[in-house]
N, C-alpha and C positions, 0 to 999 in steps of 0.2 A: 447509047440509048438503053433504057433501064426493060426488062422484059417483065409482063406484067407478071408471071410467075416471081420475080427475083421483089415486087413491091411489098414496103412494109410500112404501112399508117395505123400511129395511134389509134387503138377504138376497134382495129377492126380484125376480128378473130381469124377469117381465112377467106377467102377470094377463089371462087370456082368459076371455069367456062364451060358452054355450053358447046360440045364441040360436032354435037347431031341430033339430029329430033326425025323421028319416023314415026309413020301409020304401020300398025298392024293389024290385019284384020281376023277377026277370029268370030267365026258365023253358031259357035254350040252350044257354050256356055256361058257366055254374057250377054245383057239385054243389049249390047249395040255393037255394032256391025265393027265395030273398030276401037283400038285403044292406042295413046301416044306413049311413044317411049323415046325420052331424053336422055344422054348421055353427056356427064361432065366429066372436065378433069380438073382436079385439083391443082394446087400449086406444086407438090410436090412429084406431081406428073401421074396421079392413080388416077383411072378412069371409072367410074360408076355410071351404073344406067339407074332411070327409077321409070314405072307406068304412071300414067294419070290416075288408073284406073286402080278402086280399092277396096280390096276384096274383108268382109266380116270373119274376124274369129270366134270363137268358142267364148270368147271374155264381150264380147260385141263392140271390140274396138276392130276398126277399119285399117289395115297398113295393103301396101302397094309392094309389087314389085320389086325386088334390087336386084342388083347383079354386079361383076366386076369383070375385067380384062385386063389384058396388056395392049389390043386394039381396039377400037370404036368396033369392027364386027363381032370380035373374041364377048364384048361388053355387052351388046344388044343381044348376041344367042343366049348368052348367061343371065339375061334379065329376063328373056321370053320365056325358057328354060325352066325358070323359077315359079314364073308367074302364072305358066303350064300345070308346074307339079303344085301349086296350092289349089288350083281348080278344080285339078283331078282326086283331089282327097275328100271330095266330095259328088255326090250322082247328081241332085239337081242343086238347083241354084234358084234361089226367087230375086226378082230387080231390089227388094228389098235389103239381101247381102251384098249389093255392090255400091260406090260410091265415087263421083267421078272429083278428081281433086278439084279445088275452084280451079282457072286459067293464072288467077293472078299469085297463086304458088305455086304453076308449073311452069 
């Protein structure tokens, strides 16, 4: 039996699973009560976390959260972690700087 990590079809660049999805809730500086954070792994076995949730730079583009580990917990602190210290680089925040991804790209 062929493991989906070991699959290789024309066409298609890389193939990631979804290996965790969490609520976290965070009540100070975001307009809602909560933000999801997914965790994949690659084929090559690297695990990446991303938020739904996405936060405005200085240029007024929107990026989200990442993070990385060697476990799904290691990946999620290192996503929250991240997505902490972009918050805190700033004192307020208007609903206007944040951006929730569609569902149908997360």
């Amino acid at each position: 039996m062929v493991k989906w990590q070991d699959l290789k079809i024309e066409g298609i660049a890389n193939i990631e699973k979804c290996v965790a999805e969490f609520d976290v809730g965070e009540l100070k500086k975001t307009p809602w009560a909560k933000f999801k954070v997914k965790i994949y792994e690659s084929q090559d076995g690297r695990l990446t976390g991303y938020t739904n949730l996405r936060i405005k730079d200085e240029s007024g583009d929107f990026s989200g959260g990442v993070g990385y580990g060697n476990t799904v917990e290691e990946t999620l602190e290192d996503t929250i972690l991240y997505f902490l210290k972009v918050l805190n680089e700033k004192e307020i925040w208007s609903e206007e700087d944040f951006q929730a991804t569609d569902p149908y790209d997360f």
